[in-house]
C-alpha positions as CSV (number, residue, x, y, z in Angstrom):
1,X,-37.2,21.2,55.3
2,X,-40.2,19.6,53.6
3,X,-43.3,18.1,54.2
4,X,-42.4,14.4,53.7
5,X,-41.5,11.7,56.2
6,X,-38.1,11.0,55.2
7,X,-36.0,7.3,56.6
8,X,-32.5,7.9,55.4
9,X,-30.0,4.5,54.9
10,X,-26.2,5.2,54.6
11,X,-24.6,3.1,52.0
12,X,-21.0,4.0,52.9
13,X,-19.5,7.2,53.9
14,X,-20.3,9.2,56.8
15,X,-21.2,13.1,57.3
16,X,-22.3,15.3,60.1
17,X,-26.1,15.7,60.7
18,X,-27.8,18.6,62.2
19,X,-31.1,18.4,62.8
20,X,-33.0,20.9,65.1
21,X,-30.2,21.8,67.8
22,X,-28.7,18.3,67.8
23,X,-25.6,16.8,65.7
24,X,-25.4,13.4,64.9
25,X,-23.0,11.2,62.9
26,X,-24.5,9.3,60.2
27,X,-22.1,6.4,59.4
28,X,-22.3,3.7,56.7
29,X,-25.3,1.4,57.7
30,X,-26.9,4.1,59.8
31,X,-30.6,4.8,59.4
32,X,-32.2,8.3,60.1
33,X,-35.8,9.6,60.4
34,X,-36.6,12.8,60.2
35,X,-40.6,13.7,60.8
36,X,-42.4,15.7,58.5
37,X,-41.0,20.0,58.5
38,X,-38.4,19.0,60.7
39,X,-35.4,21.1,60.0
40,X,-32.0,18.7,58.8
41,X,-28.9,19.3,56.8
42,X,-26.4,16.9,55.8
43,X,-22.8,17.9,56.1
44,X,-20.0,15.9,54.2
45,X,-17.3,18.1,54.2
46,X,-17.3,18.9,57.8
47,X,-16.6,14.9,58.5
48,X,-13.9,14.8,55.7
49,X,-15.4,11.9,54.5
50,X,-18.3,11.8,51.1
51,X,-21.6,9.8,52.0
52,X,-23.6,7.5,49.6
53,X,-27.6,7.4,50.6
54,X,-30.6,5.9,49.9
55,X,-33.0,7.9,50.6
56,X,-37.3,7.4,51.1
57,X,-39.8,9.8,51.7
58,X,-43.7,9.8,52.5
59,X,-46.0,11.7,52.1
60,X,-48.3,12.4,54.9
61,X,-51.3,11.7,53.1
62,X,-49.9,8.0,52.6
63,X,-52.4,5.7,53.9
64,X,-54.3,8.5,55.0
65,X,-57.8,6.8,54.5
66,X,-56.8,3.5,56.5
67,X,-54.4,5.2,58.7
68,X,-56.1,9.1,59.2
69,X,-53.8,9.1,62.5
70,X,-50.2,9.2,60.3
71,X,-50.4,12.9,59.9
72,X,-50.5,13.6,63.5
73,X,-47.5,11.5,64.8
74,X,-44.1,12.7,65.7
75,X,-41.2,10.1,66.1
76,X,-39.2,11.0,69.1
77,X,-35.6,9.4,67.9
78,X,-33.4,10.7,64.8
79,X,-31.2,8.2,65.0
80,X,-32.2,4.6,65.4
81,X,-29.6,3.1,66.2
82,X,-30.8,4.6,69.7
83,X,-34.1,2.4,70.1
84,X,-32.9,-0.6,67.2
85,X,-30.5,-3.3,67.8
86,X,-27.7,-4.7,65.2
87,X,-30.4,-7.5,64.0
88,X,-33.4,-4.6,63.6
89,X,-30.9,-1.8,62.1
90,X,-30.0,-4.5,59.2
91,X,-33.3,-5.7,58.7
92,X,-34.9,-2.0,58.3
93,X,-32.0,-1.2,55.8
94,X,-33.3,-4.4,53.4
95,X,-36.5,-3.3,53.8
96,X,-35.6,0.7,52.5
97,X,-33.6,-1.2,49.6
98,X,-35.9,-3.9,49.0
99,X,-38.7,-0.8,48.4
100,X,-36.3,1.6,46.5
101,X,-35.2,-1.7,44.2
102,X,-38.8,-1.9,43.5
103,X,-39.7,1.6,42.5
104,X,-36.3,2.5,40.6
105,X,-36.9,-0.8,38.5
106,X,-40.4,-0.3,37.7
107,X,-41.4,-3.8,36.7
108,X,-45.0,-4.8,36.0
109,X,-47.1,-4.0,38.8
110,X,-44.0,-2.1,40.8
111,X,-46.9,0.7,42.1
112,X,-48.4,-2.4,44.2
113,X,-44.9,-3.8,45.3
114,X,-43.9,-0.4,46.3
115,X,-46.7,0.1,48.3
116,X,-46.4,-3.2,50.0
117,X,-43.2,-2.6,51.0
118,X,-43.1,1.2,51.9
119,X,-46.0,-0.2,54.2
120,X,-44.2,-2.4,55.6
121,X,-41.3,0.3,56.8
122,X,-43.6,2.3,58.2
123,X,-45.2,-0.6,60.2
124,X,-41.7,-1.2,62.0
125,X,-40.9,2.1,62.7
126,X,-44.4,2.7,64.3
127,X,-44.1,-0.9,66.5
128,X,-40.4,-0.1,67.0
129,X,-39.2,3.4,67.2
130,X,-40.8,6.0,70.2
131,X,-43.5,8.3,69.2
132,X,-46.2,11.2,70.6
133,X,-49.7,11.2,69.3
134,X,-50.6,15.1,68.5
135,X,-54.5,16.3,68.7
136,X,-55.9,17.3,65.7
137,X,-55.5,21.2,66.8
138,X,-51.8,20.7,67.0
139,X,-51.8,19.4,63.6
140,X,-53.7,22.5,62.1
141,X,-51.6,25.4,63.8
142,X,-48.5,23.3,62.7
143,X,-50.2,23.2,59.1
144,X,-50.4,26.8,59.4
145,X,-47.0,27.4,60.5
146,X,-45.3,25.3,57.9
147,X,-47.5,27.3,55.4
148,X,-46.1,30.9,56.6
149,X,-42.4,28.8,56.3
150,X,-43.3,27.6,52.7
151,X,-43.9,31.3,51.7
152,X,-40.9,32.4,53.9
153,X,-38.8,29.8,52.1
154,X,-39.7,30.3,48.4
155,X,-39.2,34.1,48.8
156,X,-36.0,33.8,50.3
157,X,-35.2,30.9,47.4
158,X,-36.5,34.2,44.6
159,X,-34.1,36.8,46.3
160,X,-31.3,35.4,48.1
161,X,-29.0,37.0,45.9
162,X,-30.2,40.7,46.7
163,X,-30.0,42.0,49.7
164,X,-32.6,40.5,51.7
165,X,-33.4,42.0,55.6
166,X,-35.9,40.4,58.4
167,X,-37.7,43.6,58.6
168,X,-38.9,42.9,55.1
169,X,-40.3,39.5,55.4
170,X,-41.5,40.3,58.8
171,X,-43.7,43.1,57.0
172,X,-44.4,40.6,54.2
173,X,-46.0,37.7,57.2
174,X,-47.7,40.7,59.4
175,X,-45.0,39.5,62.0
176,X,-42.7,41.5,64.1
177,X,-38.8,41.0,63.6
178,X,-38.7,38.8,67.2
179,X,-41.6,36.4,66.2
180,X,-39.8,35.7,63.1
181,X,-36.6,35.2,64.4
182,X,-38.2,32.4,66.7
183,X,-39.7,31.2,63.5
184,X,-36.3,30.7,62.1
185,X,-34.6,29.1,65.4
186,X,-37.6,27.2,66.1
187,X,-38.0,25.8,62.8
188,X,-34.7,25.4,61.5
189,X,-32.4,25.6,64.7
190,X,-30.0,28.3,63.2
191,X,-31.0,32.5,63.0
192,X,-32.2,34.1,59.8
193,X,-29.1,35.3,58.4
194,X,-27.2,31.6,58.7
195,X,-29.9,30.3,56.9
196,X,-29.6,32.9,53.9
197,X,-25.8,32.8,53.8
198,X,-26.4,29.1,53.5
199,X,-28.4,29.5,50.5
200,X,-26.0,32.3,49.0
201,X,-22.8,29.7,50.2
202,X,-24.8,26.6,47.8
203,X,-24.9,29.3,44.9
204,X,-21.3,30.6,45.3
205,X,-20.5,26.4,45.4
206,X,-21.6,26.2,42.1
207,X,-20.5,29.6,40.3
208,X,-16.9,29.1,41.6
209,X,-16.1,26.5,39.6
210,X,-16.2,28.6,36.5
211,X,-13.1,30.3,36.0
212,X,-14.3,32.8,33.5
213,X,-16.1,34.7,36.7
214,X,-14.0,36.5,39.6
215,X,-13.9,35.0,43.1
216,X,-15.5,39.4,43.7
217,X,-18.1,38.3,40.5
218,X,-19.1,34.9,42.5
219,X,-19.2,36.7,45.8
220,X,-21.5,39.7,44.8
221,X,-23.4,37.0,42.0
222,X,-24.1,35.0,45.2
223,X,-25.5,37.6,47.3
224,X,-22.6,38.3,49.4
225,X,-21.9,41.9,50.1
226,X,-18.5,42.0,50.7
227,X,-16.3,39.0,49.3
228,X,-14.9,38.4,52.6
229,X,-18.5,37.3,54.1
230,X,-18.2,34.5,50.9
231,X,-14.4,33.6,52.4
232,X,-16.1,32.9,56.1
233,X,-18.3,30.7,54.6
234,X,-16.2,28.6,52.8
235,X,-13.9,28.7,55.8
236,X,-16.8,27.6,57.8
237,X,-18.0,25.0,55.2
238,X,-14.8,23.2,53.2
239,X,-12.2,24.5,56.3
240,X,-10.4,26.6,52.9
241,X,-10.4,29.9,51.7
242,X,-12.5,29.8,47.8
243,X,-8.9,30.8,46.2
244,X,-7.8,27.2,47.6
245,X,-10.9,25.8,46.5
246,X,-10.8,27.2,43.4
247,X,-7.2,25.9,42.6
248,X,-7.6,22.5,44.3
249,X,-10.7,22.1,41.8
250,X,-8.9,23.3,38.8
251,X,-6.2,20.4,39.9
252,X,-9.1,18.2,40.0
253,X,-9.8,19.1,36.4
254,X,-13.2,20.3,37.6
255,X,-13.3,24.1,36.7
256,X,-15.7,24.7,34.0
257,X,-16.5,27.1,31.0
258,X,-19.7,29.1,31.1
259,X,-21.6,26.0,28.8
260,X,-20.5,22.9,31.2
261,X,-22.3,22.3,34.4
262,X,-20.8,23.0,37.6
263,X,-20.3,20.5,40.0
264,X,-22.9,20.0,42.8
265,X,-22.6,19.3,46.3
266,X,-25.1,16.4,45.8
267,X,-25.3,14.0,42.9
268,X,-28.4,12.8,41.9
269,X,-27.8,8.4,40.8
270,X,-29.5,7.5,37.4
271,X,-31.4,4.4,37.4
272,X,-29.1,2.0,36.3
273,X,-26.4,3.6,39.0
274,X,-28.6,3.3,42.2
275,X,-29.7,-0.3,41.3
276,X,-25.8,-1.1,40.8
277,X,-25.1,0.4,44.2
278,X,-28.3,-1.2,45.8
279,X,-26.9,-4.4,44.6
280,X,-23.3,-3.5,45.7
281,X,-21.5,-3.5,42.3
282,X,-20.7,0.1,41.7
283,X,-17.7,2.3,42.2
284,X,-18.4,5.4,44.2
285,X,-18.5,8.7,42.5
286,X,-15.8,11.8,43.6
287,X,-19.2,14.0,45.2
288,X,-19.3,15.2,48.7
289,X,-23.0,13.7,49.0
290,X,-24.6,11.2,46.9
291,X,-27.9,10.1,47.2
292,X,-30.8,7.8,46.0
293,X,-34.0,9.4,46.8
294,X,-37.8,8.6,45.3
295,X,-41.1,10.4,46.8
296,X,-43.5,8.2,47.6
297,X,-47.5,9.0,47.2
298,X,-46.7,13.0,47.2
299,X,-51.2,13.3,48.6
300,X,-51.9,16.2,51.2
């Protein structure tokens, strides 16, 4: 969750999306919006499939002096291909790889082009794509609210490999235990402990790929109390048990010593790689979820 508008284009691939209570496929040529704070995850492993992105992201603030009314505007479709035909779908996903050619090549005067054509995207989505105008005191409680998730979010980010419980950072917000698991299921669509296993599942991704630690050293390293609460996750997440993983990685020649970087469930493209794959002349890495992202005009 973050504070950015963010338009997602799938190269190729496909993966399950959650956002909110709703799943949705995202399948290559897709395009996804997701308002600002609204709660997503992008699952890979669930569709058996890897997924290749391109990936934009707006501040709120963009525009904000010649368009004060962006900040309080909440697009009522995920998925476009919803409210967009074939013909609108296509020309939206030139216009996201037209702006991201722009800023990843950073030619003379790119700041300018990228702001032409980032304004442009956001121009068809507003004449195109549904939306409800909030009042400005509905923007200021939801300002306040995303600020209490922030702090929720960054402590939980500092701890998540002790033991954490609700009644703590209910104390911490001056909330009680059922106000903040709303929070969490308002916010985010899942409770309060799926969200921290989540974070302590992400950690164990990482750690398990180094063979010099335990699967009971990456469990307890993690966060997880008991190993088995680490083996329902990986169940739940990669369908396999981490000894399974673990081995299938090591046949993969990906296990690790404690100086190599682990493996990451996303891959970050260099320069030179996303304009390659923008362009269409670049062989798709082995990651479960690859993206090209660039923030746009990061203003409050």
């Amino acid at each position: 969750m973050h504070s950015e508008i963010e338009i997602m284009y799938v190269v190729r691939g496909s993966a399950l999306v959650t956002c909110g209570n709703s799943n949705l496929v995202a399948r290559e040529g897709s395009v996804l919006l997701f308002n600002s704070n609204q709660a997503h995850e992008i699952d890979a492993a669930i569709s058996g499939s890897d997924i290749t992105t391109v990936i934009v992201q707006i501040s709120k603030g963009f525009l904000q002096d010649y368009f004060p009314d962006m900040k309080t505007i909440f697009f009522e479709k995920n998925d476009l291909s919803a409210v967009l035909n074939c013909d609108e779908l296509v020309g939206l996903a030139e216009k996201i790889k037209d702006a991201a050619r722009c800023y990843i090549s950073e030619r003379k005067l790119y700041e300018i082009q990228t702001i032409e054509n980032v304004s442009k995207i956001l121009r068809f989505v507003l004449e195109k794509v549904p939306y409800v105008q909030r009042d400005e005191d509905y923007y200021l409680a939801k300002k306040s609210n995303e600020q209490r998730m922030d702090r929720i979010f960054s402590f939980i980010d500092k701890n998540y490999r002790l033991p954490i419980r609700l009644t703590e950072i209910a104390e911490n917000e001056g909330l009680t235990i059922s106000h903040l698991s709303y929070l969490f299921s308002n916010n985010l669509g899942v409770r309060f402990q799926d969200y921290l296993n989540d974070r302590r599942f992400e950690h164990a991704f990482r750690l398990i790929h180094n063979r010099s630690k335990s699967l009971h050293d990456v469990s307890i390293e993690s966060g997880f109390s008991d190993p088995r609460y680490m083996k329902q996750m990986f169940e739940k997440k990669l369908n396999c048990t981490p000894q399974f993983y673990r081995q299938s990685a090591e046949q993969r020649a990906e296990i690790v010593n404690d100086k190599q970087p682990s493996p990451a469930l996303e891959y970050f493209y260099t320069k030179k790689e996303s304009l390659a794959i923008l362009d269409g002349f670049y062989e798709k890495k082995d990651n479960p979820f690859d993206e090209i992202t660039f923030h746009f005009l990061d203003r409050d």
